[in-house]
N, C-alpha and C positions, 0 to 999 in steps of 0.2 A: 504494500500500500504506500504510494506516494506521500511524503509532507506536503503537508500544506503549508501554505504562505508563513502563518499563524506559528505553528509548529519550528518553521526554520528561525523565526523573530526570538521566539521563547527560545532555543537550543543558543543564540548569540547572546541573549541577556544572562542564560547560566553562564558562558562564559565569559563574561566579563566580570560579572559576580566573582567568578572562581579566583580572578585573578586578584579579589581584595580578602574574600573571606567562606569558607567551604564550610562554614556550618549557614550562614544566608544559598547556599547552590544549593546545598541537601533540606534543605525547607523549601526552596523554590521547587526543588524537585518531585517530595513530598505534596505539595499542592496542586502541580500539577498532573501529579498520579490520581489526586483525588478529583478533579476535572476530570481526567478521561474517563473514572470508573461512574460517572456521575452518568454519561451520554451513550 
């Protein structure tokens, strides 16, 4: 299955997150596990 738009936006914002602080990625990433299991 293709990314979406969406999906690539949110994958650049973890990293950039990453590159200041990895416990903000693993929540960002957390949330947005919780968005997919939502839909």
């Amino acid at each position: 299955m293709p990314q979406s738009p969406t999906d690539v936006q949110i994958n650049m914002e973890v990293i950039k997150i990453d590159e200041h602080s990895a416990i903000s990625r693993n929540y960002l990433i957390k949330y947005c596990i919780t968005l997919k299991n939502k839909n």
